[in-house]
ZADO-1210 file (C-alpha; in nm, 4 decimals, padded with zeros to 6 digits):
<atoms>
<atom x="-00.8409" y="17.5056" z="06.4441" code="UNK" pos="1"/>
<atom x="-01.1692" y="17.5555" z="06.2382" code="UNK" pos="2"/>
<atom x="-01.2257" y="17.7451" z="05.9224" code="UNK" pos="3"/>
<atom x="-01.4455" y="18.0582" z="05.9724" code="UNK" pos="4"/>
<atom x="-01.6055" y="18.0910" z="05.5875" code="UNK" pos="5"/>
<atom x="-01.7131" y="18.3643" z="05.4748" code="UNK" pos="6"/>
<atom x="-02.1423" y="18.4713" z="05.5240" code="UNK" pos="7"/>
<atom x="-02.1748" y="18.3640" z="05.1860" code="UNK" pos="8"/>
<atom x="-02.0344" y="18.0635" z="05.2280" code="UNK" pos="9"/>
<atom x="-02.2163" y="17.9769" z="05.6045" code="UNK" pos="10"/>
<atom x="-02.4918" y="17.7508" z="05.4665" code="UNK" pos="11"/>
<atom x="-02.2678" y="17.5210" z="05.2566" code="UNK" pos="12"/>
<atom x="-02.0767" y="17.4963" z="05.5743" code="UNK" pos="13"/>
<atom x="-02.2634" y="17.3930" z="05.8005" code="UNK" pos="14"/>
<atom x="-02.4350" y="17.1431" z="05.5587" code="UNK" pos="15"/>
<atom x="-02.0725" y="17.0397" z="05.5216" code="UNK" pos="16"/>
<atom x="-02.0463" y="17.0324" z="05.9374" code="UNK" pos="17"/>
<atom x="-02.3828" y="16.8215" z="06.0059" code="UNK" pos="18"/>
<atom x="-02.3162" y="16.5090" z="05.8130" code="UNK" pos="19"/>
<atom x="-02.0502" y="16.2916" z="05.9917" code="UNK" pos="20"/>
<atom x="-01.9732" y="16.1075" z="05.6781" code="UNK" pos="21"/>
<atom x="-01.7682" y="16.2768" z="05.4121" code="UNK" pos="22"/>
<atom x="-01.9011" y="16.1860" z="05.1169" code="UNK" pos="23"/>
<atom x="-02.2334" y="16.2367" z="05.1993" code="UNK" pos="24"/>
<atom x="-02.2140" y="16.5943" z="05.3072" code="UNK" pos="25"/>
<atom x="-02.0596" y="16.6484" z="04.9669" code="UNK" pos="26"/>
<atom x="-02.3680" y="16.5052" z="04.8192" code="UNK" pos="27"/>
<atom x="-02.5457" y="16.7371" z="05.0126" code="UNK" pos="28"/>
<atom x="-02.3795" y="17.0059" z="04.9899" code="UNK" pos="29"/>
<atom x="-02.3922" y="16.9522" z="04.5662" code="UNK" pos="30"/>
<atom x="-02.7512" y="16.8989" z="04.6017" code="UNK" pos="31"/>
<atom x="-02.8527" y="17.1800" z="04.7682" code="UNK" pos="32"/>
<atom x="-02.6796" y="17.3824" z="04.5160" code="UNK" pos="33"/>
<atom x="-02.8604" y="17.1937" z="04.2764" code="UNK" pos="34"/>
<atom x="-03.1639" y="17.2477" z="04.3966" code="UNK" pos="35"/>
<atom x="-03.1117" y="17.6497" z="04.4234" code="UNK" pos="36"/>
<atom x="-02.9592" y="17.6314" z="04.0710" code="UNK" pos="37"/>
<atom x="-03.2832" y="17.4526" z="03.9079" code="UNK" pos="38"/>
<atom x="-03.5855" y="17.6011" z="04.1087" code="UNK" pos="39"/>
<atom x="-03.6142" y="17.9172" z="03.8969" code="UNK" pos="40"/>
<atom x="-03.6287" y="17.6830" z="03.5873" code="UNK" pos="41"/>
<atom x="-03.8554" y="17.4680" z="03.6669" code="UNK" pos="42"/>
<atom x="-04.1817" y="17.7488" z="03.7042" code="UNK" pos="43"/>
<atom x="-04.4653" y="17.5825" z="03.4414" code="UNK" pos="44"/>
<atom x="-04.6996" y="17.9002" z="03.4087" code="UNK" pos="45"/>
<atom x="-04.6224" y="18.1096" z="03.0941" code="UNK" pos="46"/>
<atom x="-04.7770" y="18.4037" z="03.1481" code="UNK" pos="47"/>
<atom x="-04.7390" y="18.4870" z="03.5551" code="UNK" pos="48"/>
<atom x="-04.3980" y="18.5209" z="03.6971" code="UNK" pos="49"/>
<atom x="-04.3132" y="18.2654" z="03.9330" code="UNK" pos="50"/>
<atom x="-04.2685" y="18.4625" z="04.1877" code="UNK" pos="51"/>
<atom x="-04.6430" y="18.4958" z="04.2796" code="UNK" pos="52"/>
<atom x="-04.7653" y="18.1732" z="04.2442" code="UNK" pos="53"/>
<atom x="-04.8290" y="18.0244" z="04.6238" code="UNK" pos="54"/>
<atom x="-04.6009" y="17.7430" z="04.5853" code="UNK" pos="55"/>
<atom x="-04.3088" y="17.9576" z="04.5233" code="UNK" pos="56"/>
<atom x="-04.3960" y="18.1517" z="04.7717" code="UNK" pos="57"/>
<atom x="-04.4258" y="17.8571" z="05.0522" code="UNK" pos="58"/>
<atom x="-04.0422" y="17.7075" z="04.9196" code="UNK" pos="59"/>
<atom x="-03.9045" y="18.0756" z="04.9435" code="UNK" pos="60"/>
<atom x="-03.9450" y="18.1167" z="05.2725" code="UNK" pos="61"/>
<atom x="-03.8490" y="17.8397" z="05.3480" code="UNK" pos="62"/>
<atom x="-03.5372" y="17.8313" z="05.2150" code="UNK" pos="63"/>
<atom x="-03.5030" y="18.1826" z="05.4264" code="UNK" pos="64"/>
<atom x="-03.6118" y="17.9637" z="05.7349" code="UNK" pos="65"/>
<atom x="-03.3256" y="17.7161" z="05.6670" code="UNK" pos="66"/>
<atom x="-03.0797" y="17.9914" z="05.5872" code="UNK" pos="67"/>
<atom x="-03.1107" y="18.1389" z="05.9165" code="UNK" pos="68"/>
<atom x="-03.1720" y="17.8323" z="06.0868" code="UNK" pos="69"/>
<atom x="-02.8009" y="17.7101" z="05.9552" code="UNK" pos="70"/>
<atom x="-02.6050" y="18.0440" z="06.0275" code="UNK" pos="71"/>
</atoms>
């Protein structure tokens, strides 16, 4: 019997679901969340949101791509 997670929950799953070995899908899983927790802070422009600049811009979408890709 397999867990069904919740939708928020889909992309830590199957992160969790594509490494065989245990311990590194944990590593995975708590760098990903890493990742999503420290992107906002890392933005080195002052005066422009971060939200413009093209780089942003390239890593949001993908993020979406792997999001959708996942669930």
């Amino acid at each position: 019997v397999h867990i069904q997670p919740e939708w928020y929950f889909l992309f830590a799953y199957a992160i969790l679901r594509c490494i065989p070995n245990k311990l590194g899908g944990v590593i995975a899983l708590v760098s990903s969340i890493l990742i999503l927790y420290f992107l906002p802070l890392s933005s080195s422009a002052k005066n422009i949101p971060s939200s413009f600049t093209p780089l942003y811009q390239v890593i949001y979408w993908v993020l979406v791509a792997v999001f959708m890709i996942l669930t």
